[in-house]
ROGUSE-654759 format. One line per 5 residues: number of its first residue (from 1); their letters; for each residue x, y, z of N, C-alpha, C. Coordinates in Angstrom, 3 decimals. Layout:
% ROGUSE-654759
NUM> a> X/Y/Z/X/Y/Z/X/Y/Z  ...
END
This chain:
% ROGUSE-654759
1> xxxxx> 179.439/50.556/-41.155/178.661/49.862/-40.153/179.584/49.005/-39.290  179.246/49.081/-38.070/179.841/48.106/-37.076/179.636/46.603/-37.338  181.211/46.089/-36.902/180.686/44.208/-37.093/179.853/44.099/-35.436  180.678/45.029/-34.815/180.403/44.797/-32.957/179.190/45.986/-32.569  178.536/44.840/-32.105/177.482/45.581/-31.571/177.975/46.243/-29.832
6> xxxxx> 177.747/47.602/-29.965/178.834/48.028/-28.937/177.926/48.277/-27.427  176.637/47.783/-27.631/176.120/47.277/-26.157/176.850/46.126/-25.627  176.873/45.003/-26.242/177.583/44.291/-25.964/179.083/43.743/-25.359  179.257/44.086/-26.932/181.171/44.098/-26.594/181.451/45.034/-25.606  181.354/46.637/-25.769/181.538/47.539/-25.298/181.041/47.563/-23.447
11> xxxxx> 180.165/47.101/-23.180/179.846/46.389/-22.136/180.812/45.300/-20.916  181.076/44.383/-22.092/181.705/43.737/-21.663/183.183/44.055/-21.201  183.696/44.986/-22.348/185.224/45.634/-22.474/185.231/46.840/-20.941  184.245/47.164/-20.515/183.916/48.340/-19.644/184.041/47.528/-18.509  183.250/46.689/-18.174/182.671/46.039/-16.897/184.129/44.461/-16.162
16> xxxxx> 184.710/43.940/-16.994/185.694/42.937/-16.760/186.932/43.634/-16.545  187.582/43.022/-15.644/189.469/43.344/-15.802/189.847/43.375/-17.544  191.214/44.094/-18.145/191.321/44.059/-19.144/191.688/42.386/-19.184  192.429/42.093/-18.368/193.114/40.819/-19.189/192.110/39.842/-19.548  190.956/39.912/-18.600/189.867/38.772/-18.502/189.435/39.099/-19.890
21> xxxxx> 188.668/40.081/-20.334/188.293/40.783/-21.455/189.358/40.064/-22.428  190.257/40.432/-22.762/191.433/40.198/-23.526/191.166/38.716/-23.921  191.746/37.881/-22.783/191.293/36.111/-22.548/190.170/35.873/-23.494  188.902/36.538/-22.950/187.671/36.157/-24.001/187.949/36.519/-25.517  188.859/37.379/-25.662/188.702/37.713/-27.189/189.560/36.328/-27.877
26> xxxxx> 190.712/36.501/-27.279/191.641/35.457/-27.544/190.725/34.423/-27.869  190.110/33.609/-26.490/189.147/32.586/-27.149/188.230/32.198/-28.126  187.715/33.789/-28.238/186.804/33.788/-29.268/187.460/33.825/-30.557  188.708/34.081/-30.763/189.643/33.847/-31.943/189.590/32.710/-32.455  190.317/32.375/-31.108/190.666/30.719/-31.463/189.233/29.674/-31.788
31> xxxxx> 187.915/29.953/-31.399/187.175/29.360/-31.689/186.619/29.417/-33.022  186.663/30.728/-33.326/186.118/31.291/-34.750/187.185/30.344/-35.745  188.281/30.609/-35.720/188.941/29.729/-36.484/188.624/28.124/-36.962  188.575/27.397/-35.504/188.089/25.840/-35.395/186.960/26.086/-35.752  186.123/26.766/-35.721/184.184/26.647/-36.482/184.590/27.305/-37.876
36> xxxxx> 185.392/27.758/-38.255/185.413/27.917/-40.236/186.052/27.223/-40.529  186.885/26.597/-39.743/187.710/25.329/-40.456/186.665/24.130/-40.472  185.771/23.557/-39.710/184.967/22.439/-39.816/183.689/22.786/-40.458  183.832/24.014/-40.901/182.398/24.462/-41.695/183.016/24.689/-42.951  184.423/24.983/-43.504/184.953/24.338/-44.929/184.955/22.908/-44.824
41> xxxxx> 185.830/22.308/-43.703/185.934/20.739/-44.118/184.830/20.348/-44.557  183.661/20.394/-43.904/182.042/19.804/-43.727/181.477/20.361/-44.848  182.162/21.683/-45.642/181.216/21.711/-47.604/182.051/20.993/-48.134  183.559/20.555/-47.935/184.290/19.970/-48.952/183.759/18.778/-49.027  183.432/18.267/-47.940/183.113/16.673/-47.764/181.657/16.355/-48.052
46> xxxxx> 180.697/17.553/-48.110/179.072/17.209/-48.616/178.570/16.586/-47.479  179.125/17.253/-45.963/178.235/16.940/-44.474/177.832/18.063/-44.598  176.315/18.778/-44.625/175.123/19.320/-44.546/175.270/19.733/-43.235  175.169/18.359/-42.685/174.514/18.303/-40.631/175.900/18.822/-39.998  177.011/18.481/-40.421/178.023/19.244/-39.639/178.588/20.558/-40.093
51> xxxxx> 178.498/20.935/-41.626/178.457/22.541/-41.859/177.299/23.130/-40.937  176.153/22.773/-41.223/175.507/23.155/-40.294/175.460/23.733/-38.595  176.011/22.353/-37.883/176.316/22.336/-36.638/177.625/23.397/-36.101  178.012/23.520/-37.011/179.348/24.142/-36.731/179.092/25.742/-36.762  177.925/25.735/-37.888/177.780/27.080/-38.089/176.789/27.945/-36.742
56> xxxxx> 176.201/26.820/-36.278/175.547/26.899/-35.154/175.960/26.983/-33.957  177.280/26.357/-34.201/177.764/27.320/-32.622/178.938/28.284/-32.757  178.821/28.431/-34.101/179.994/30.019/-34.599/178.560/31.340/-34.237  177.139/30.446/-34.525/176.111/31.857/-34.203/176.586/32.153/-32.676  176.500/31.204/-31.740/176.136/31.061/-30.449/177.644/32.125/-29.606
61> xxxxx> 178.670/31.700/-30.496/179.974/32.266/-29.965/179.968/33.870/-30.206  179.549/33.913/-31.573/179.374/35.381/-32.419/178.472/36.397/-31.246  176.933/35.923/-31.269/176.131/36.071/-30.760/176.740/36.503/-28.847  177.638/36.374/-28.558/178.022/35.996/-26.851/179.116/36.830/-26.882  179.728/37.550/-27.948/180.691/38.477/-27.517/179.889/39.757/-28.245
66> xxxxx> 178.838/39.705/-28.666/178.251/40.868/-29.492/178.744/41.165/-31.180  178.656/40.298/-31.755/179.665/40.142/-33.205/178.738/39.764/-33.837  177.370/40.903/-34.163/176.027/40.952/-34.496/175.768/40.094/-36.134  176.528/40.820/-36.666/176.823/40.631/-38.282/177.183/39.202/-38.306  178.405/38.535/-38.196/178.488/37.322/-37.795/177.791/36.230/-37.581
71> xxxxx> 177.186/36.585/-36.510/176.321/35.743/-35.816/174.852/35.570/-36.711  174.704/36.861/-37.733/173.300/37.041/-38.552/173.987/36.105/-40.244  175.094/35.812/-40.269/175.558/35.081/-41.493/175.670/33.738/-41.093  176.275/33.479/-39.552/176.261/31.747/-38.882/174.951/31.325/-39.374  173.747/32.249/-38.819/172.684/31.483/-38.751/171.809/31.595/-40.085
76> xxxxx> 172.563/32.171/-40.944/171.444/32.063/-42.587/172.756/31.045/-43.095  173.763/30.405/-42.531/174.373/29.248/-42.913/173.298/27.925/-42.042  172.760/28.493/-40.982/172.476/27.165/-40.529/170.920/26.725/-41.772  170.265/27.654/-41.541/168.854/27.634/-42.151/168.815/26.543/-43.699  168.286/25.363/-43.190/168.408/24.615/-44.230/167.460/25.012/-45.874
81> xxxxx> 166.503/25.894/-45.687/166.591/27.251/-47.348/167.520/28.024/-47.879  168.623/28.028/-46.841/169.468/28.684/-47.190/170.123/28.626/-48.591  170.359/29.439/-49.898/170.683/28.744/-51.310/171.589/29.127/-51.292  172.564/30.332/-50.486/173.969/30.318/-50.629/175.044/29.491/-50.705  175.503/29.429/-51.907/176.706/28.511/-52.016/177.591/28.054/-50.657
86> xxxxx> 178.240/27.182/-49.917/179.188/27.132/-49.085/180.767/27.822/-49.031  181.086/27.709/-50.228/181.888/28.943/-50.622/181.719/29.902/-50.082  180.836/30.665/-51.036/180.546/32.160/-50.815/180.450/32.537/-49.349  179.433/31.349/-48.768/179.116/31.835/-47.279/180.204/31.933/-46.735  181.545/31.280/-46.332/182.613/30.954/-45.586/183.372/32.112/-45.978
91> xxxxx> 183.372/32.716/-47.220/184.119/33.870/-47.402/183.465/34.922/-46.527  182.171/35.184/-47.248/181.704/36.312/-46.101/181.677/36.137/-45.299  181.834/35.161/-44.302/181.863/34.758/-42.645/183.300/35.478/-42.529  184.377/34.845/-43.222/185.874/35.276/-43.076/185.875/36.848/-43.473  185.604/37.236/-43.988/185.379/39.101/-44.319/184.923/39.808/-43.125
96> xxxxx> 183.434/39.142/-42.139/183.081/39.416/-41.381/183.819/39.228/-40.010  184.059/37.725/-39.688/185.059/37.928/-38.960/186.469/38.717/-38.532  187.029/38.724/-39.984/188.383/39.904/-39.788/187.641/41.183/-39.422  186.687/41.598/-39.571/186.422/42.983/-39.049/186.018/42.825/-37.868  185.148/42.065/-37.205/184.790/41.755/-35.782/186.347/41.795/-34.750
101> xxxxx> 187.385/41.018/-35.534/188.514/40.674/-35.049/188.846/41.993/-34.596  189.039/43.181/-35.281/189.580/44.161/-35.407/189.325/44.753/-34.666  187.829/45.000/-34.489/186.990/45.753/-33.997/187.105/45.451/-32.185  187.297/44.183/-32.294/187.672/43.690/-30.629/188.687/43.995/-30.047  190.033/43.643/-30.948/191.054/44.256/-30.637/191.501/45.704/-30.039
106> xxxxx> 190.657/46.599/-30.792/190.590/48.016/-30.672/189.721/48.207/-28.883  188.648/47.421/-28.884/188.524/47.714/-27.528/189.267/47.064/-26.405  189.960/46.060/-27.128/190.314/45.235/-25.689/192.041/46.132/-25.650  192.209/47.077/-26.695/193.631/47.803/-26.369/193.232/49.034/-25.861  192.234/49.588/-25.886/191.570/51.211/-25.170/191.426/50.629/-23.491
111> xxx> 190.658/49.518/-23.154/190.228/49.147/-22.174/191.462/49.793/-20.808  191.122/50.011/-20.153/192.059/51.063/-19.032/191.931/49.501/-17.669  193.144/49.388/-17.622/193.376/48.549/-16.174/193.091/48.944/-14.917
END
């Protein structure tokens, strides 16, 4: 199964210059990183409201490049029923992410200038 939903990404990878395309992935790297790093800090430390918050705009980022899977684990992190450990969740976020990663990469290196 795809992490990238390829209306999306694939969309996006089609329709932008490569580099612009490229730029967004980059960003979306670098953001994914800073939102699992403050969504470990925020279980180590027993902040709820900022694991939370964080995970809420890892949906919003996920969700905006088409990184379907992702974006469906951000937001059963945000859901305060949620009984998944913080652990566990941050791993499968990181499992999910490296494949999204991948998966972007691959289009933003096909993408034709």
């Amino acid at each position: 199964m795809s992490a990238i939903d390829p209306e999306v990404a694939g969309q996006l990878a089609a329709e932008l210059p490569r580099d612009v395309f490229v730029s967004i992935v980059q960003s979306f790297e670098q953001d994914l990183a800073r939102l699992v790093r403050q969504m470990t800090d925020a279980a180590r430390d027993g902040d709820v409201s900022g694991y939370r918050q964080a995970a809420h705009a890892l949906a919003g980022a996920s969700g905006s490049i088409g990184a379907r899977s992702l974006e469906a684990l951000a937001r059963q992190a945000m859901r305060p029923d949620d009984d998944v450990p913080a652990r566990q969740m941050i791993l499968s976020i990181g499992q999910e992410a490296k494949q999204a990663l991948e998966e972007l990469a691959v289009l933003a290196g096909r993408q034709p200038d």
